[in-house]
C-alpha positions in Angstrom: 0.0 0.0 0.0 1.2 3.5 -0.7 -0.2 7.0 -0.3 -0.2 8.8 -3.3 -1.4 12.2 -4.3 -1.5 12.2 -8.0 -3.7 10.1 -10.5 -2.4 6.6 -11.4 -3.9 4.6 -13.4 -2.4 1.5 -12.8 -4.1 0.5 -9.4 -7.5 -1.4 -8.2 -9.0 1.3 -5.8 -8.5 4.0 -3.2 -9.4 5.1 0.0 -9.5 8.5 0.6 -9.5 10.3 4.2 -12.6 12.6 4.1 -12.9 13.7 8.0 -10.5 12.8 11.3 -7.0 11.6 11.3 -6.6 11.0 7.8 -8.1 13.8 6.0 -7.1 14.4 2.7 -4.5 11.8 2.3 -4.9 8.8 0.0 -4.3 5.1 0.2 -3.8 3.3 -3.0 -5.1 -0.3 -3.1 -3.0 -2.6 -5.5 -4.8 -5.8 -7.1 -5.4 -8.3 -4.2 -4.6 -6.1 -1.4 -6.3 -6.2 2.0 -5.8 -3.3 4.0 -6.2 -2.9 7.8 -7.4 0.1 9.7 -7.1 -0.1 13.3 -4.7 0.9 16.4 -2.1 -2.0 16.0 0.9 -0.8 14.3 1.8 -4.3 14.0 -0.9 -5.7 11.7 -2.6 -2.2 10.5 -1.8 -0.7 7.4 -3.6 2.6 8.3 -3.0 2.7 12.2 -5.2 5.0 14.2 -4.5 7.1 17.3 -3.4 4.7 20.1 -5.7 7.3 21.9 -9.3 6.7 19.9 -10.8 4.2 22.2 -13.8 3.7 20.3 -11.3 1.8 17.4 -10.1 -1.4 18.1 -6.5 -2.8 17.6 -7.4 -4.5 14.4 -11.2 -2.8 13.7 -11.7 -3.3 9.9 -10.5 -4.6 6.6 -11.3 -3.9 3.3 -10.3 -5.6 -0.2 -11.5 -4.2 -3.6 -13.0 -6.9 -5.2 -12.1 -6.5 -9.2 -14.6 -8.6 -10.7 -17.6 -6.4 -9.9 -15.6 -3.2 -8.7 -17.0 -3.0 -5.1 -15.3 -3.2 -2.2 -15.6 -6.0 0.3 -15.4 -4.8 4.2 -14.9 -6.9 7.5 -15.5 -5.7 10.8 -13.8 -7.3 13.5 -14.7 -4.5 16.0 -17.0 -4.2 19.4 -17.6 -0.3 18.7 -18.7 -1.4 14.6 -17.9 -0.6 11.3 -20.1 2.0 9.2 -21.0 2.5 5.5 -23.1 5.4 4.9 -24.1 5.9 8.0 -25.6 2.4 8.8 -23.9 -0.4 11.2 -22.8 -3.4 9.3 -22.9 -6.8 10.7 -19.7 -7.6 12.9 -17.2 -10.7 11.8 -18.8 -11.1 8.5 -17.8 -9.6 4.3 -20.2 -6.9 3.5 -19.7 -5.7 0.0 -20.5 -2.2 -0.8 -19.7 0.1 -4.1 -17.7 2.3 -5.1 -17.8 5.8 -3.2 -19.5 4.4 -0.2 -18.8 6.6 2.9 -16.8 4.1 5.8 -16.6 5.1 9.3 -14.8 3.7 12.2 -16.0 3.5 15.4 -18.0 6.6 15.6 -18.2 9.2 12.9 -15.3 11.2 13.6 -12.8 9.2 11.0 -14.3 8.5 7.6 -12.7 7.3 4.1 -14.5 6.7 1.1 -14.0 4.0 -1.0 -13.3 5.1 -4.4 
């Protein structure tokens, strides 16, 4: 995974930092990467605040999934995972499209999935 700023065209997806510790930067998803988000610097790739206690040590994945262009998210949280504003079921692949709106652990640190 890299953070990028400019347009490539040779990658599967993004996630963009909209609102909270990551606004404005970019995380480029290459084919068949999962990526991470939570407060473990040892098995995150985008590691939050050791502070934010509503985010778990390891509180989300998410793969872009390049037969059908969607993303696929896991939530292996207690405080949840959110895609546009709704709760999705914990310890189980949710797939959601392109530009969905994610949240961790409140709404205070959002990406979107482009």
């Amino acid at each position: 995974m890299k953070i990028f700023k400019k347009k490539d065209a040779d990658f599967a997806g993004s996630i963009m930092g909209i609102s909270g510790e990551y606004a404005e930067a970019i995380f480029r998803l290459d084919r068949d990467e999962t990526v991470t988000i939570g407060r473990d610097p040892k098995t995150c790739h985008i590691v939050m605040d050791e502070n934010c206690e509503k985010i778990s040590r390891t509180h989300c994945s998410i793969r872009c999934n390049l037969k059908n262009g969607a993303y696929t998210v896991h939530d292996h949280s207690r405080n949840g995972t959110f895609i546009n504003g709704m709760r999705i079921a914990h310890d189980v692949d949710v797939d959601v499209p392109r530009g969905s709106v994610l949240a961790v652990g409140d709404m205070s640190n959002t990406f979107r999935l482009n």
